[in-house]
C-alpha positions as CSV (number, residue, x, y, z in Angstrom):
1,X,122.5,27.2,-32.0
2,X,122.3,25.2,-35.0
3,X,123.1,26.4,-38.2
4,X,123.7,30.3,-36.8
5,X,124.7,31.4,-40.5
6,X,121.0,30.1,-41.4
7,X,119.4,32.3,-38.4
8,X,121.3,35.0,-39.7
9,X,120.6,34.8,-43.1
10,X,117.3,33.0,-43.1
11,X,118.2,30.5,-46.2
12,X,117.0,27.0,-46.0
13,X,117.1,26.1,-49.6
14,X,115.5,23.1,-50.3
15,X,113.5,22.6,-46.9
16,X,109.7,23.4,-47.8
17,X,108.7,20.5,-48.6
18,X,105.1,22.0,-49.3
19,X,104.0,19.6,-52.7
20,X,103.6,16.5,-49.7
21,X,101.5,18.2,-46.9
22,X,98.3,17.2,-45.5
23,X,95.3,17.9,-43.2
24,X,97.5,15.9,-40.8
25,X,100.5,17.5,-40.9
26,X,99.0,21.3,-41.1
27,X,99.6,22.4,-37.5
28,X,103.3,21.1,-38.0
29,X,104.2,21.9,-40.9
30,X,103.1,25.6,-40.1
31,X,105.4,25.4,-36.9
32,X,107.9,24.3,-39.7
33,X,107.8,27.5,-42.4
34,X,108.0,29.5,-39.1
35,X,111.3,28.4,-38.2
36,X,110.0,27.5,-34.9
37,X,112.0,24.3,-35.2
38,X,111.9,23.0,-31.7
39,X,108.2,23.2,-31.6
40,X,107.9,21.8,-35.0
41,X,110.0,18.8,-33.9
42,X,107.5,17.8,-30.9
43,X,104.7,18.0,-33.6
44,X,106.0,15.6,-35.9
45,X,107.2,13.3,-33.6
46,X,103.5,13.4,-32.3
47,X,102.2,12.9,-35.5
48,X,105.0,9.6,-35.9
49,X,103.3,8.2,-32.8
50,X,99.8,8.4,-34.6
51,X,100.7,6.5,-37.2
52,X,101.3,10.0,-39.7
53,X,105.1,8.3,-41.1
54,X,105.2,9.8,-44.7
55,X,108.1,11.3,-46.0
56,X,107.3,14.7,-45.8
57,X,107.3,14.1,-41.7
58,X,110.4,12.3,-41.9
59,X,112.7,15.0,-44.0
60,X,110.8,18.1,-42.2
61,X,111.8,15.9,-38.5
62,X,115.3,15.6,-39.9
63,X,115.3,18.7,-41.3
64,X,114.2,20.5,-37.8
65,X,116.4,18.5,-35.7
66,X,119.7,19.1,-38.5
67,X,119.1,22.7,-38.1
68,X,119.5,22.7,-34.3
69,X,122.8,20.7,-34.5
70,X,120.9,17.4,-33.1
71,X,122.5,14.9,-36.0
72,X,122.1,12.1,-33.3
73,X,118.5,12.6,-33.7
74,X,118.9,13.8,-37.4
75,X,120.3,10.6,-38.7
76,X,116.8,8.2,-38.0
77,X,114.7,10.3,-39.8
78,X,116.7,11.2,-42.2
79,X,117.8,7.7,-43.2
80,X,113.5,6.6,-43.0
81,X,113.3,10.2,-45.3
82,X,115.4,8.6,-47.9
83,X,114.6,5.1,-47.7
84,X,113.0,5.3,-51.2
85,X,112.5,8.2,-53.6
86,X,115.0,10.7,-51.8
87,X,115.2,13.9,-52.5
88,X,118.6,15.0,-53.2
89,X,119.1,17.9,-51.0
90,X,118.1,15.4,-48.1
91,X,120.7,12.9,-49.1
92,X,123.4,15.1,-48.9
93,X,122.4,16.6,-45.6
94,X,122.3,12.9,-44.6
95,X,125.0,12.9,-45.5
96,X,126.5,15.9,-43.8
97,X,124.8,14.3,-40.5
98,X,126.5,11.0,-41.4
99,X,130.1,12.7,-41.2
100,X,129.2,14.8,-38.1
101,X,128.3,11.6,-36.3
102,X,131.8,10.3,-37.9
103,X,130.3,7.7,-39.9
104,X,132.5,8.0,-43.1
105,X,132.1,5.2,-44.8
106,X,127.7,5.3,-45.0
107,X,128.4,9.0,-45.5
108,X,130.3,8.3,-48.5
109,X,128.0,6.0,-49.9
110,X,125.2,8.1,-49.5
111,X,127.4,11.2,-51.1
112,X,127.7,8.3,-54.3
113,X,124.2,8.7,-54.3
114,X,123.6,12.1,-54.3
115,X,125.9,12.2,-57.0
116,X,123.8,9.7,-59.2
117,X,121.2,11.8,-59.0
118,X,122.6,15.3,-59.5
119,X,126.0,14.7,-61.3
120,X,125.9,18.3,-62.5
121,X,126.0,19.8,-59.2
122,X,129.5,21.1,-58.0
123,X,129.1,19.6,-54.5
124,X,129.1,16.5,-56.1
125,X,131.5,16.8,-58.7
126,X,134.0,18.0,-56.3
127,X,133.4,14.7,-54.3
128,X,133.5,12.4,-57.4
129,X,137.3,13.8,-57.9
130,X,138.4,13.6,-54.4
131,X,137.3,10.5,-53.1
132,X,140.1,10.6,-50.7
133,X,139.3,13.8,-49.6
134,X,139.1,13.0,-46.0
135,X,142.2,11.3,-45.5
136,X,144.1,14.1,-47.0
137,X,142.3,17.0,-44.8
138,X,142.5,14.7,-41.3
139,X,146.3,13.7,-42.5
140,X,147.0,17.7,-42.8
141,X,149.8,19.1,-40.3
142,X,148.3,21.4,-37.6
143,X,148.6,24.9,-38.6
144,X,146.8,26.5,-35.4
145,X,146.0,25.6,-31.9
146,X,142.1,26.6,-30.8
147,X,141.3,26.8,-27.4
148,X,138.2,28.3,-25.8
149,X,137.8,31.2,-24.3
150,X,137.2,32.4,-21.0
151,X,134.1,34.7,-21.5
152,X,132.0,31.8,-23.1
153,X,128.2,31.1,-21.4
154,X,125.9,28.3,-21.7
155,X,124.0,30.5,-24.5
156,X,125.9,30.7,-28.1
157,X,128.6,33.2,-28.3
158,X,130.3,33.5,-31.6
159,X,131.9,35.6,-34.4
160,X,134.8,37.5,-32.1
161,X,137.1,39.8,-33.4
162,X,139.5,42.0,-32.3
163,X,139.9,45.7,-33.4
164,X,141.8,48.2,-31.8
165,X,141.9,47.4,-27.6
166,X,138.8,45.7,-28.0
167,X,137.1,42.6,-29.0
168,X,133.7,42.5,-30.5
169,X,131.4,39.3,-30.6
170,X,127.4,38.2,-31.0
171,X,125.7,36.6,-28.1
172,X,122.2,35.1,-27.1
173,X,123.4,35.8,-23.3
174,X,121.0,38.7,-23.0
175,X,117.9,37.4,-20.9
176,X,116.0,40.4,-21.1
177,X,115.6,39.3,-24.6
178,X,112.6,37.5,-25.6
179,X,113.0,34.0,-26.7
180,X,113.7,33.1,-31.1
181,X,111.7,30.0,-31.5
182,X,114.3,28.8,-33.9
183,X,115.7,27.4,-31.0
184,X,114.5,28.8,-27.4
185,X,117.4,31.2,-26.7
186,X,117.2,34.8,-26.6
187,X,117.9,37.2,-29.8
188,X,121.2,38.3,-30.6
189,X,122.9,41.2,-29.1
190,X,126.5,42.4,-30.0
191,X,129.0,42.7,-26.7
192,X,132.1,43.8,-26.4
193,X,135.0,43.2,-24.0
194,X,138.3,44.7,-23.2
195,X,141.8,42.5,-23.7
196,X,144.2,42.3,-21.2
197,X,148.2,42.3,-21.9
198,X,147.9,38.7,-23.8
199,X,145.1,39.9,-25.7
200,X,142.5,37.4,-23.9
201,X,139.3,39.5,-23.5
202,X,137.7,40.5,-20.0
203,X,133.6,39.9,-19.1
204,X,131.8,40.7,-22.2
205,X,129.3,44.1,-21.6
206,X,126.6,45.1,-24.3
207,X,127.2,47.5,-26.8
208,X,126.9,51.3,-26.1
209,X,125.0,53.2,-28.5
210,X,121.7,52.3,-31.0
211,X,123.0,49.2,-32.8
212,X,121.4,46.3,-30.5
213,X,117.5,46.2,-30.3
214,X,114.7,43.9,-29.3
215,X,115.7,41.4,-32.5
216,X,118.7,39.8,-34.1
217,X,122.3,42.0,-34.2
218,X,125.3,39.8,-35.0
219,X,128.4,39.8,-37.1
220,X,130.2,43.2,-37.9
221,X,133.3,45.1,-38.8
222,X,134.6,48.5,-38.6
223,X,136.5,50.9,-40.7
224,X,140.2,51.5,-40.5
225,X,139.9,54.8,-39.4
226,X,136.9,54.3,-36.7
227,X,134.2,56.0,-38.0
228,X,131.7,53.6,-39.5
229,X,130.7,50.5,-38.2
230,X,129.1,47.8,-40.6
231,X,126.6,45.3,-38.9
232,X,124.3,42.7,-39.6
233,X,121.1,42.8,-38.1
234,X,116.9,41.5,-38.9
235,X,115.1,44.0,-41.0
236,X,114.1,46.3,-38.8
237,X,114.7,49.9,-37.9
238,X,113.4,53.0,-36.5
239,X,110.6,50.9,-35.2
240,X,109.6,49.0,-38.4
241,X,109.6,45.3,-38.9
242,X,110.1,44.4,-42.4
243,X,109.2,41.0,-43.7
244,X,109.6,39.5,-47.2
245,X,106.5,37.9,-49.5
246,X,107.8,34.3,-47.7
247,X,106.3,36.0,-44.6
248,X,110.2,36.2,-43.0
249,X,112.1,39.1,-42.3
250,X,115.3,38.7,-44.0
251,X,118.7,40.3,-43.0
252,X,120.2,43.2,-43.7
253,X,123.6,45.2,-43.2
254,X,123.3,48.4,-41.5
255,X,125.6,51.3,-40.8
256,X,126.5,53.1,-37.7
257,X,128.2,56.5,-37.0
258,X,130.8,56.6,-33.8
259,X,129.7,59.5,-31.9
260,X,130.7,60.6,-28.9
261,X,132.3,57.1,-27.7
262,X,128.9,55.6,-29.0
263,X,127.8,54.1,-31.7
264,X,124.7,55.7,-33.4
265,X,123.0,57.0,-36.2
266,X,121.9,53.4,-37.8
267,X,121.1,53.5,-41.2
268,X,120.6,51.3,-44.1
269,X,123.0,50.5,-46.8
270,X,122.9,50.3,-50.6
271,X,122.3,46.2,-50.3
272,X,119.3,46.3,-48.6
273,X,116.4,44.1,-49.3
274,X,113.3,43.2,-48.2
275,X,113.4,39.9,-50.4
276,X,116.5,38.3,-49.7
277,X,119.3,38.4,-46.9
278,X,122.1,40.0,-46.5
279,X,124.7,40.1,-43.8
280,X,128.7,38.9,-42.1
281,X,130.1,42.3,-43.7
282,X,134.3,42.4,-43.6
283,X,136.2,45.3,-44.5
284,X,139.9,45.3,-46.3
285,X,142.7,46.9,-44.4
286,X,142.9,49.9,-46.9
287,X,139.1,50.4,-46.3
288,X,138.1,50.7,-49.6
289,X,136.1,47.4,-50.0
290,X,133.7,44.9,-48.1
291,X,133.0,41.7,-48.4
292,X,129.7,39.8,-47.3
293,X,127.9,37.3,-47.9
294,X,124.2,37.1,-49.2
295,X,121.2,35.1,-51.2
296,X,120.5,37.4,-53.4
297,X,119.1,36.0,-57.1
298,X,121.4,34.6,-59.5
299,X,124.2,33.4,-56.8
300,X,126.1,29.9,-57.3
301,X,123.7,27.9,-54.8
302,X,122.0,29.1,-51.5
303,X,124.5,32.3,-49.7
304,X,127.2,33.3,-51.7
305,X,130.2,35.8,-51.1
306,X,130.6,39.3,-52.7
307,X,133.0,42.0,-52.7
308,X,131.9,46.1,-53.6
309,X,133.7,48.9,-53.1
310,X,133.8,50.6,-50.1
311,X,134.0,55.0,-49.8
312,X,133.0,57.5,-46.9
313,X,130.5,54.9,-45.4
314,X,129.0,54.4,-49.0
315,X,128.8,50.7,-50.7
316,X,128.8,50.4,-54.2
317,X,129.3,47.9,-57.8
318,X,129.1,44.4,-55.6
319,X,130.2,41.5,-57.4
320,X,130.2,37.5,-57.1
321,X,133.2,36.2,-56.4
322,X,132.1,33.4,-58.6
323,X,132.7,29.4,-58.9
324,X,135.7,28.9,-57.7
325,X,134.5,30.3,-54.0
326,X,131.1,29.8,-54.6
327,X,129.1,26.7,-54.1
328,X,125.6,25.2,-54.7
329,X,125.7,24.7,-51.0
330,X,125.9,27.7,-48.1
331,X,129.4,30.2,-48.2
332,X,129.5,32.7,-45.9
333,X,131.5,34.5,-43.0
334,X,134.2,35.9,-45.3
335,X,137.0,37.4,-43.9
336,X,139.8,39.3,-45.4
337,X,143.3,39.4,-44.0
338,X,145.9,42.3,-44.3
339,X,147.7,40.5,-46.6
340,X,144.7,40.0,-49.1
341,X,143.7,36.0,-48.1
342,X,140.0,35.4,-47.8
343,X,138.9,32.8,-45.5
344,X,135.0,32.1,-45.1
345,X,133.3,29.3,-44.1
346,X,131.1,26.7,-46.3
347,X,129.0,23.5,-46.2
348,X,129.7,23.2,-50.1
349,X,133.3,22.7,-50.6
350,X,135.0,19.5,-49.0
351,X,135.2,18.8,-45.4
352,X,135.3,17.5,-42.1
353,X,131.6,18.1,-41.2
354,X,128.7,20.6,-41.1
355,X,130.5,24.3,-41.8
356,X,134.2,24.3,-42.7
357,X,136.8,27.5,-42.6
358,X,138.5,27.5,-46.0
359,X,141.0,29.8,-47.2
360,X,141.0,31.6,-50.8
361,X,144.8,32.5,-51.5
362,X,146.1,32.6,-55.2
363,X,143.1,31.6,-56.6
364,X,142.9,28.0,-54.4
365,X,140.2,27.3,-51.9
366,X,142.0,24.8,-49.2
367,X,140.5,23.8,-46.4
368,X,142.0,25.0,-42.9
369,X,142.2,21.3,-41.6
370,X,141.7,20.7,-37.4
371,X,142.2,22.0,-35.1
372,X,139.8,25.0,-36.2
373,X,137.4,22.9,-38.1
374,X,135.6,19.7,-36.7
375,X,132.5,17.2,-37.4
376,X,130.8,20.0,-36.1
377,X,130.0,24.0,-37.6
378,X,132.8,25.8,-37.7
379,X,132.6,29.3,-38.8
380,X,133.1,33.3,-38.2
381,X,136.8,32.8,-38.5
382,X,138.7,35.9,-37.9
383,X,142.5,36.3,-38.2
384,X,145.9,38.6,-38.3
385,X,148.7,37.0,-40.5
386,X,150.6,39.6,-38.8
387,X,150.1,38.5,-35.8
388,X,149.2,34.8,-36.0
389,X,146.5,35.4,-33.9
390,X,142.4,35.3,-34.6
391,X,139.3,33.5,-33.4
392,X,137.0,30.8,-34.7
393,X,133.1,29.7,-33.8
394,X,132.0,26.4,-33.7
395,X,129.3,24.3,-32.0
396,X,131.9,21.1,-31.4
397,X,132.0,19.0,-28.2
398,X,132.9,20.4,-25.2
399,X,131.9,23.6,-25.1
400,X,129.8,25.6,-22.9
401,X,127.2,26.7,-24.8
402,X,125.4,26.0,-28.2
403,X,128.2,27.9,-30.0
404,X,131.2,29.2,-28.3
405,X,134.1,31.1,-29.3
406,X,138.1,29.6,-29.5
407,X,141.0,31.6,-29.6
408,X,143.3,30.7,-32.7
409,X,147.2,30.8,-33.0
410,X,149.5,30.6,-35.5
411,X,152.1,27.5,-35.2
412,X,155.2,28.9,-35.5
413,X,157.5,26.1,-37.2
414,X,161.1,26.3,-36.0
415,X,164.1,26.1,-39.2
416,X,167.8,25.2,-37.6
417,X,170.6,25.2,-39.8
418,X,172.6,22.5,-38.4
419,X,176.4,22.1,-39.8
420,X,177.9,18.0,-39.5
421,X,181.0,16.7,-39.7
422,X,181.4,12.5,-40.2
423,X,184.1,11.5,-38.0
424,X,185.7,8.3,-38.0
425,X,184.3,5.9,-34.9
426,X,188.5,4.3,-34.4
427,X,190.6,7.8,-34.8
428,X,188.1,10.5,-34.4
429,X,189.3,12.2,-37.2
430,X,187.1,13.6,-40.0
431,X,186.1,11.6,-42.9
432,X,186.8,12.6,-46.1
433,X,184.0,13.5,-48.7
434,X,181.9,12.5,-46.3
């Protein structure tokens, strides 16, 4: 599931390319605004074969395929798209492809020239004083091992967490779930799945209670003591389907009451909008804030992360967290350890490929190197520094389905104190000063 953190937020900045279309291109290009990005892909390779080759059908083909995690297919219509006059929000997703298909060099070259064009824009700034960037995040000593987990299908499963005996995560398993046309699989449901002794969870089951309907439920938390749970689902309750003046129905974070074992009572918050989305909600340890991510106006670049108090199930005063987090590109999944550490996951700051996990400790955003991030998205990383342990999503190579979840764990690095004595090779006997 390409881009999930898109699905679930519905931002595509940059990808309407509306100023180039044409009798010829109607029918695909309406497939396009709808998101229906598999079917839109079949219509402008039909429309290649006819002789339609402009570069509006190249970056809305590249565009289509990008967003469904198909760079293979990404890259040739992307590198026709910007073959002359590019667009600079196409180069640097070429670009991004270029890196995911781990062709560094043409990817850096192409990054040079998104930076020509828009030297102003932090994405490129930040690449004009790292040029060695790679090196040093590939070069980075393992931190973590990630390995995937059991209760993966061949539909995405991501954004696991563990609270209490339990672990909580968002799935497109659910077949009695009418097909998204993003890209063919079912909508969203939230699961959840006991953990044995080792803390590896059992066979997901759905949710109990009113949070999972007929459209998208996904990332959540909970409060310290229980009682609320904080969720991100399309704009719709009680039966209503909201959708925005762009004719999309944008995300929103809702609230739910635990009641008698369930969860129910599903109610909106104080960030809700009809115009813009809003969702991945994490809550401190102390329960007196949340953080989420969302596109509301006046942000850094397309999602950005926020923090707002948090009190009796009531959100309130959200704020930016500014430059030094935020990018003119996509941040989002934000989690916040006990200790106070925020790590969230971005296609704006430096790295390996697609979504990174980064970590914002002390007022520095570094990258969390591999094994949790990849060419690939990597995202909805959730962790305990008190226990070393978390999870992390990603659509990398070798899993089961689109996205799949991998446990995460702490390298423990071993300090010996080791005492010497320099003894002489003839005698034996102890070297002086040695």
């Amino acid at each position: 599931m390409k881009k999930i953190y898109l699905l679930l937020l519905i931002i595509i900045a940059g990808s309407f390319q509306v100023n180039a279309q044409s009798d010829a291109t109607k029918k695909a290009d309406k497939l396009y605004e709808q998101l229906r990005y598999v079917d839109a892909a079949k219509a402008y390779e039909k429309l290649i074969k006819n002789g339609e080759r402009s570069q509006h059908v190249y970056t809305n083909l590249g565009n289509s395929y990008f967003f469904n995690s198909d760079f293979k297919s990404a890259e040739q219509f992307y590198k026709r798209a910007t073959n002359k006059n590019p667009q600079a929000e196409t180069l640097y997703r070429y670009a991004q492809t270029l890196k995911a298909n781990q062709k560094y060099d043409l990817s850096n070259t192409i990054m040079n020239q998104f930076a020509g064009m828009v030297p102003n824009d932090d994405r490129a700034k930040a690449f004009k004083a790292n040029p060695n960037y790679l090196a040093d995040i590939t070069g980075m000593n393992p931190a973590y091992t990630a390995e995937a987990l059991g209760l993966n299908g061949e539909a995405s499963d991501f954004a696991a967490q563990k609270i209490g005996d339990k672990i909580y995560f968002a799935s497109a398993r659910n077949n009695k779930r009418a097909n998204y046309a993003w890209n063919k699989e079912p909508y969203l449901d939230i699961y959840e799945a006991s953990v044995d002794e080792n803390g590896m969870p059992g066979e997901g089951k759905l949710l109990d209670g009113d949070v999972n309907t007929k459209y998208h439920e996904g990332t959540l938390d909970i409060t310290p003591d229980g009682k609320y749970m904080f969720f991100t689902r399309v704009d719709y309750i009680d039966g209503d389907y909201e959708k925005a003046s762009d004719g999309e129905s944008k995300l929103n974070i809702y609230r739910a009451v635990k009641a008698g074992g369930e969860w129910r009572d599903v109610r909106t918050t104080s960030l809700e909008s009809q115009e813009y989305g809003v969702g991945h909600p994490s809550i401190t340890a102390d329960g007196k804030a949340i953080f989420f991510a969302s596109e509301a106006p006046g942000g850094q670049g397309g999602t950005d992360i926020y923090k707002a108090s948090l009190k009796n199930g009531k959100i309130s005063n959200p704020v930016n967290l500014g430059p030094t987090v935020n990018t003119a590109g996509d941040d989002s999944f934000p989690w916040i350890a006990e200790d106070g550490t925020l790590y969230f996951s971005s296609n704006g700051h430096l790295g390996l490929g697609g979504l990174d996990v980064f970590k914002y400790k002390d007022g520095k955003v570094s990258n969390l190197g591999s094994p949790v991030n990849s060419v690939m998205d990597d995202f909805a990383f959730t962790y305990s520094e008190e226990t070393g342990k978390g999870f992390v999503s990603s659509n990398r190579k070798g899993g089961k389905g689109s996205d799949d979840i991998y446990a995460v764990n702490r390298i423990e690095i071993c300090e010996v104190a080791v005492t010497v004595t320099a003894v002489d090779a003839q005698t034996n006997q102890p070297i002086p000063g040695a």
